[in-house]
N, C-alpha and C positions, 0 to 999 in steps of 0.2 A: 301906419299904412301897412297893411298885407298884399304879399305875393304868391303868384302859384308856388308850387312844392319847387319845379324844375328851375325857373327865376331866384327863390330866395335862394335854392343851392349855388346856383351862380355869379350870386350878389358875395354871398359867403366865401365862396371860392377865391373868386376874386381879392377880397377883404386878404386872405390870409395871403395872397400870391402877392398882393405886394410887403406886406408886413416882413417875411422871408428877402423878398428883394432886397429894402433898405438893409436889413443886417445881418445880410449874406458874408459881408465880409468879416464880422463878428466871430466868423465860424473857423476864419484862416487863424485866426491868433487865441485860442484856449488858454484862460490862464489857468493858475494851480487845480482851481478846483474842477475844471472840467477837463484837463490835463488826464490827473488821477481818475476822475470817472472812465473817460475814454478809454484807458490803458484797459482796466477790470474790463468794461466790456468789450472792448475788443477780445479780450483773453474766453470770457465767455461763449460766443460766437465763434471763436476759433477753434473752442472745444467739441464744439456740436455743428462746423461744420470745416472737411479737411477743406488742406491745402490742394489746390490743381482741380478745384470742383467748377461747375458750370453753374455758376449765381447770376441771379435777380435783384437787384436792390430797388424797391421802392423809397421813395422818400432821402434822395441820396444825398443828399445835402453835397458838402463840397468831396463829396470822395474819399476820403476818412479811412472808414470803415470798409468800405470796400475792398481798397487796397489791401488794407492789413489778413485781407483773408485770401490773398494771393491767387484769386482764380484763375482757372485755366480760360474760358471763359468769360468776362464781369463787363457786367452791364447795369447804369447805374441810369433811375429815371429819377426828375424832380418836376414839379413843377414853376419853377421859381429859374429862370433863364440866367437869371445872377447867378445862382447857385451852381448852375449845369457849364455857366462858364469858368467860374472858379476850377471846380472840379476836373476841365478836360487842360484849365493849364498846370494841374498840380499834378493831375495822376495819366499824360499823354499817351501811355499803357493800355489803357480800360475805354470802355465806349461810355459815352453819356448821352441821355434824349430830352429833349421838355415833352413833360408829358403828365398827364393828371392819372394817376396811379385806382381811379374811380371807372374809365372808362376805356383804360389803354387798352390798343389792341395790336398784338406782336405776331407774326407769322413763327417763331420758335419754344422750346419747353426748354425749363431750365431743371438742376438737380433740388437746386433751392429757390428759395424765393422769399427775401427777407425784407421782413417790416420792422426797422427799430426805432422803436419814439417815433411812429408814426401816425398808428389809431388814435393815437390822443387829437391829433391835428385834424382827422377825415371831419369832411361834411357829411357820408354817411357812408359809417362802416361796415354795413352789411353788406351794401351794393359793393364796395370794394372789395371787401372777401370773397364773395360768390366768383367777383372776377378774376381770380385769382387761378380758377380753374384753366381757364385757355393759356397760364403757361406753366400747367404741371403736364408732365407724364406719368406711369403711375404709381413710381418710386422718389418723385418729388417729395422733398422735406421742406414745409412754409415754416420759416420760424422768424416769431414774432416778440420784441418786447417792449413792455412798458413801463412807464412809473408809475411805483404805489402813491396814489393821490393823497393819502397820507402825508405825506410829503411838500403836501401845498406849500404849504407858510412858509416852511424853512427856504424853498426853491424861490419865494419874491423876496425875502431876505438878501441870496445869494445874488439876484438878480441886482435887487435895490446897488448892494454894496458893491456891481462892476465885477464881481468874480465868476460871475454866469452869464452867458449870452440871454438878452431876453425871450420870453417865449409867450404867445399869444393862452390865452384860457385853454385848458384841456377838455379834453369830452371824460367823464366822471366812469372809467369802468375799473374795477376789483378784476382780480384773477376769473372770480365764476363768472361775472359777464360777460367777457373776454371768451372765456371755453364755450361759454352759451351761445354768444354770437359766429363762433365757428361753427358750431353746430348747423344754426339756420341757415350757413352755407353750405352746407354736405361739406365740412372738413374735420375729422378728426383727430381730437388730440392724441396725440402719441406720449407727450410728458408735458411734467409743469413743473415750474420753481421760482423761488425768488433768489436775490442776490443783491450784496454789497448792501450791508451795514452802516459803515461808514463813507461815504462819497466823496469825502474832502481826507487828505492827506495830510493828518498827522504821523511822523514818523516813528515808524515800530508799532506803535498804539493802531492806528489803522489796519494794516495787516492783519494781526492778529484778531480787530475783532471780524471784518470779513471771513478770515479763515476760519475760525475755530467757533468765535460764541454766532456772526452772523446764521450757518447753515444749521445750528438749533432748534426744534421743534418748535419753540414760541416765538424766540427772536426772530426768526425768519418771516415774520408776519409783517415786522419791523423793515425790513431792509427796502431797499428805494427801488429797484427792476425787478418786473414779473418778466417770465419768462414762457411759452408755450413753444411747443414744438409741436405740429398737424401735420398731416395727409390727408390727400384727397382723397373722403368716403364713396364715392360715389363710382366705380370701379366694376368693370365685368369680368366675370369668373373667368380665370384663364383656364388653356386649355387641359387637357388632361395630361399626366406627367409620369415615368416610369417612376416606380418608389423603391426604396432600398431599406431593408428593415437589420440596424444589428444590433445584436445580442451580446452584449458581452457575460462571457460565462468563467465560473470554477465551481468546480461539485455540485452540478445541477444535475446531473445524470436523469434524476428520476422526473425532472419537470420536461425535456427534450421534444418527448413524441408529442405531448399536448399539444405545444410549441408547432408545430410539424402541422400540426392538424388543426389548429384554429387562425394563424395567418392568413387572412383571408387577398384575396386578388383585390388589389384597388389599382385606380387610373388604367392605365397600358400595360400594367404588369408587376407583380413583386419577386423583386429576388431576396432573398433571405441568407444573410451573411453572420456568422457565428465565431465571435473571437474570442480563444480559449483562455483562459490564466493559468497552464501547468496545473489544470485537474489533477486527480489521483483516486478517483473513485470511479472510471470509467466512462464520462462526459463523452471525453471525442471522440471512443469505440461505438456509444451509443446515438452521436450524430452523422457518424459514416453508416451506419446500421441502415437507420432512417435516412440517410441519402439514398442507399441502394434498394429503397421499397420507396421513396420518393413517391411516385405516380399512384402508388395507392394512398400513400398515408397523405399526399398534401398535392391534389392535381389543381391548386390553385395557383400555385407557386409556378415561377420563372422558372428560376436557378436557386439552388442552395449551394453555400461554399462554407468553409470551415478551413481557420490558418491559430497557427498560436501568437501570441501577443510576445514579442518581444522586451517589453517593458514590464511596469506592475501598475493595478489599480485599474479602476472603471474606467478612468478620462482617460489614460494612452490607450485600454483596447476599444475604445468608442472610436478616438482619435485613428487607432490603425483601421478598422472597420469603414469609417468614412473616406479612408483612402483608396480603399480597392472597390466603393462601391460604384455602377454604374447609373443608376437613378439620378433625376434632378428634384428628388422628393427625398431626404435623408430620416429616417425614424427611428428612437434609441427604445427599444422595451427593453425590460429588464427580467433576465433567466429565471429570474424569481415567482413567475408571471401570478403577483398578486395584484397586476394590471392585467385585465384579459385583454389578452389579442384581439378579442371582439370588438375591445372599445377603439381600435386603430383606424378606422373607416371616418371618425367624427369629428379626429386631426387631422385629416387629409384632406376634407370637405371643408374644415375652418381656414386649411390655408390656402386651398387653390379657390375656393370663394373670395380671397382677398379680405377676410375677418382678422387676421394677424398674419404676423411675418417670423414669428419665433412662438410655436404652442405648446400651450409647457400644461403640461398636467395638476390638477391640484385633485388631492385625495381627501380634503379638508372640509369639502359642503355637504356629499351625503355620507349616512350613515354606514362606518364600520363595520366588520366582524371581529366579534371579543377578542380576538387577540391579533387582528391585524398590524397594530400599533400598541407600544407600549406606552404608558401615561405620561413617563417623561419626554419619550419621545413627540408627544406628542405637541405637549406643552414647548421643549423646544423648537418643532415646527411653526407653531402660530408666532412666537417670539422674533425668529427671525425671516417670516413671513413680512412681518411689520416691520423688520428694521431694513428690509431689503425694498420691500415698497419705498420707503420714506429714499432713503440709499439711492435709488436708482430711477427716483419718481415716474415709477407706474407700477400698477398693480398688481403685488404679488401676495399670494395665501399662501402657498406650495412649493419651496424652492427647491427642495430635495427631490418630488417625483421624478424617477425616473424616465418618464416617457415623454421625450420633448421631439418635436417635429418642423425641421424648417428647409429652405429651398439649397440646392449647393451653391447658387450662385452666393447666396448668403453665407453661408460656411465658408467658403472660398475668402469673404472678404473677414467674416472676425478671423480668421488664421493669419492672415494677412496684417491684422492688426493686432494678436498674441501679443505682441512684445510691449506693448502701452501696459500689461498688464502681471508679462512676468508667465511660466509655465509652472502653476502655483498649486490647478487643481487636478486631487486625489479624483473625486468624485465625475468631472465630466460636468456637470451643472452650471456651473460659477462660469467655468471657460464659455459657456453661451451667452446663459445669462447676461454678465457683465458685458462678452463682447456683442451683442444684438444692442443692450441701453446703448453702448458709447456709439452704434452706428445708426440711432433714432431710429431702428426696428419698434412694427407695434408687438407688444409681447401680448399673448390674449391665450388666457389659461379655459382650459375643457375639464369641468368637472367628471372624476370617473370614482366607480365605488372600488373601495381598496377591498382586498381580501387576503383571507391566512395564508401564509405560508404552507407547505404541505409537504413542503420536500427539502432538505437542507439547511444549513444553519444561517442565519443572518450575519452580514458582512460587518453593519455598521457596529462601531463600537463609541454608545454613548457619552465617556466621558472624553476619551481621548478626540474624538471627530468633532463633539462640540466645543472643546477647544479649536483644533483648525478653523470651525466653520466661525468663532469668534475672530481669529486670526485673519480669516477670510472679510469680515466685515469693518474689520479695520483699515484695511486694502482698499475696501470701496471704499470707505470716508475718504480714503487719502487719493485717490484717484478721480473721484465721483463730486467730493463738496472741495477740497482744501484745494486741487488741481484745478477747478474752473472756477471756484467761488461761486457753486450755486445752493442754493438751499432746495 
C-alpha cells in the first residue's frame, strides 16, 4: 500500500517516536562501550563549542550532551516525550521541549545549534536543515555529527551483545553527502573531520589509537564520527565599516611613499598605521616626511600614524598595530609591498559580503615574477599549505601571505583565546590562522599576483623559519587532532 509524501512522513515519524520511547531509558544506564564513546565525543563538541555559549540541541536524547557543554543558555528538543522526561529530571538546569526538530518553530537564535547522531534518524534531512535557518543569527555555528555507516555490522554486533543501546536503521550518508545536503540548504561548511578510531575502551591501546594513528590521512576514513561544522550562507552584506591598514615595517625606507600612494579609501574610511622594528636606514624619517605632505601624496587616507614596536618580529608589531588601531575592519599588508595595495579593496568586499570571516591571501594560483619567490620557498609553501589544510580542516594553499584581513570583533576574541595556544608566533599568521579554526571562523583565501621585491632585503630566513614553521605544525597536531580527537 502507498501513501502521499506528507502521510508516509508521518507514518515514519511516528514509527521512530515510539521505537525512542520504549528505550529511552537505555540511554540513562551506558555501559562500557558507549561510556567511552560518549566521553570522546563529548570532548569533541566541547572543542568546537565553548563553555557559557547559547546552544540548540536537536535530537537531545536524555540531556547527556548537553549538559556536558555547560551552556549559558541550552535548550534541548526530542521528539520522543520519554526522552524529554528523562532529560528534565537529570539535567533540572537546562530547558527541554517535545518537539520534531523537521518543523520546529522557536521565537529565538542560538550561537549554536547541534545535530549529533541525528541525520541518521530524519525522515527527511534536507527539510530539517533548511529549517534550521530560523534559529541562526548570522554568526550561528550548526554543527553536526555522524557515523561512518562503515560501521554498520560492528554497531549490530555491539547492539546484539547488550553493550549498545539499540538503534533503529540509519539513513546511508558519507561525509560528501552530508556537505552536499548542507548545501541545498544554503548552509556552508566551514570544516570537516572524522574522529575515534577506536569506540570501545581498551585500556592504553584505545587512546593511542584515537590520538595518534586515528587523525592519519588514511585511517581517518576508518574512524566511526564525521563531523561538519556550517553556517548560514545565505547572509546580507553588512554595512560599511571603518578599516585599519598596518604595516609592520624595518628597512623599508624606499617602498614608504608607494605605500602612501596606493592605500586606497575603502568602506567609511582608512587609516594607515605603521609599526616600526628600530629601522636604521631611515624608514620613520621617511614616513613623518610623507605624513607631512599627507594631502598630496595619499588624500585617500583618514589618518596615518607611526609608533615603534616595543617587542621584536612581525606578530608583536601586527599585534601592537591592531592595538591602537580604530577600525572594525583590521588589514595586515606587508612593507614589502609585493602585495599591491591595490589588491586590498577585494578583501574587504570578501569580508563585509559575508564570503569569509578570516581572508587570508594566497600568492600560490596566479602566475609569479621570476624572482618573486624562491624555488625552495616555494615548495615549502605548497607543503605546508597541505599540512595545514588537513591540520585545521579547511582550505589553505598560502599560510605565509602576509595580507590577512578580518573584523575586530573577531580579533578581540582569538586574543581572548591566545593562551589555548601559547604566544608562539614570530610571524603574525599562525596567531590567526589557528586562532579563527579553533573559533569555527570560515577562512576564505583571495587570490593575488605576488611580485619582486624592489627595495630591501627579505626578512624570512629559509632554513631556520622552516624549522619553526615545522615546530609550528607540531603545535597544531597537538592542539587541533590529539586535543579533540579529530581527524
Amino acid at each position: 500500500m502507498s501513501f502521499p509524501v506528507a502521510e508516509r512522513d508521518r507514518l515514519l515519524t511516528e514509527t521512530k517516536r515510539d521505537f525512542f520511547d520504549r528505550v529511552a531509558e537505555q540511554h540513562t544506564r551506558p555501559g562500557p562501550f558507549k561510556r567511552y564513546y560518549n566521553e570522546r565525543l563529548y570532548r569533541l563538541l566541547g572543542f568546537n563549542i565553548p563553555k557559557g555559549a547559547c546552544v540548540l540541541e536537536l535530537g537531545c536524547g536524555v540531556g547527556d550532551l548537553l549538559a556536558s557543554l555547560d551552556p549559558s543558555r541550552g535548550l534541548g528538543v526530542d521528539f520522543s516525550e520519554q526522552m524529554v522526561k528523562l532529560a528534565r529530571e537529570r539535567h533540572p538546569g537546562l530547558e527541554f521541549r517535545v518537539g520534531d526538530a523537521t518543523g520546529l518553530d522557536l521565537d529565538e537564535t542560538f550561537d549554536f545549534v547541534v545535530l549529533s547522531n541525528l541525520v541518521g534518524e530524519l525522515v527527511d534531512v534536507e527539510r530539517t536543515l533548511a529549517n534550521l535557518h530560523r534559529f541562526c543569527h548570522e554568526r550561528t555555528r550548526i554543527v553536526i555529527t555522524h557515523y561512518n555507516y562503515l560501521w554498520q555490522p560492528l554497531v549490530r554486533v555491539a547492539e546484539a551483545l547488550g553493550i549498545k543501546p539499540r538503534q533503529r536503521e540509519q539513513n546511508w550518508l558519507e561525509l560528501d553527502d552530508l556537505t552536499n545536503m548542507l548545501a541545498l540548504a544554503d548552509i556552508e561548511p566551514v570544516k570537516r573531520g572524522r574522529s575515534m578510531l577506536a569506540p570501545l575502551k581498551i585500556p592504553l591501546l584505545s587512546d593511542i589509537l584515537n590520538d595518534y594513528l586515528g587523525p592519519l590521512p588514511i585511517l581517518e576514513r576508518l574512524c566511526v564520527n564525521e563531523l561538519v561544522v556550517g553556517r548560514p550562507a545565505t547572509r546580507a552584506p553588512l554595512p560599511d565599516c571603518k578599516v585599519s591598514v598596518v604595516v609592520a615595517c624595518k628597512n623599508e625606507r624606499g617602498n614608504i611613499e608607494e605605500i602612501f600612494r596606493t592605500v586606497p579609501r575603502m568602506g567609511l574610511g582608512t587609516e594607515l598605521i605603521f609599526v616600526d622594528g628600530h629601522s636604521d636606514d631611515g624608514t620613520v624619517e621617511e614616513i613623518e616626511r610623507c605624513i607631512r605632505d599627507v594631502k598630496a601624496l595619499a588624500p585617500a587616507l583618514d589618518e596615518v600614524r607611526v609608533i615603534t614596536q616595543q617587542g621584536k618580529g612581525k606578530g608583536d608589531a601586527v599585534r601592537a598595530g591592531f592595538e591602537l588601531a580604530k577600525g572594525d575592519v583590521l588589514m595586515i599588508l606587508d612593507a614589502d609591498i609585493t602585495v599591491r595595495s591595490e589588491e586590498l579593496p577585494k578583501f574587504y568586499a570578501a569580508l563585509v559580503e559575508g564570503k569569509g570571516e578570516l581572508i587570508n591571501g594566497s600568492r600560490l594560483v596566479y602566475p609569479m615574477e621570476d624572482q618573486a619567490m624562491r624555488f625552495l620557498n616555494m615548495l615549502g609553501n605548497h607543503f605546508f599549505g597541505f599540512a595545514f589544510s588537513w591540520l585545521l580542516d579547511q582550505q589553505l594553499t598560502d599560510t605565509l601571505c602576509g595580507t590577512k584581513v578580518l573584523f575586530r570583533k573577531d580579533y578581540a576574541a582569538i586574543k581572548r583565546g591566545r593562551a589555548f595556544f601559547g604566544d608562539f608566533d614570530p610571524f603574525g599568521d599562525f596567531d590567526l590562522l589557528f586562532g579563527a579554526a579553533k573559533l569555527n571562523l570560515k577562512i576564505r583565501e583571495v587570490p593575488i599576483r605576488y611580485r619582486n621585491r624592489e627595495y630591501g632585503d627579505i626578512k624570512i630566513d629559509r632554513f631556520r623559519h622552516g624549522l619553526l614553521l615545522l615546530k609550528m605544525s607540531a603545535l597544531a597536531f597537538k592542539r587541533f587532532k590529539l586535543h579533540r580527537g579529530v581527524a
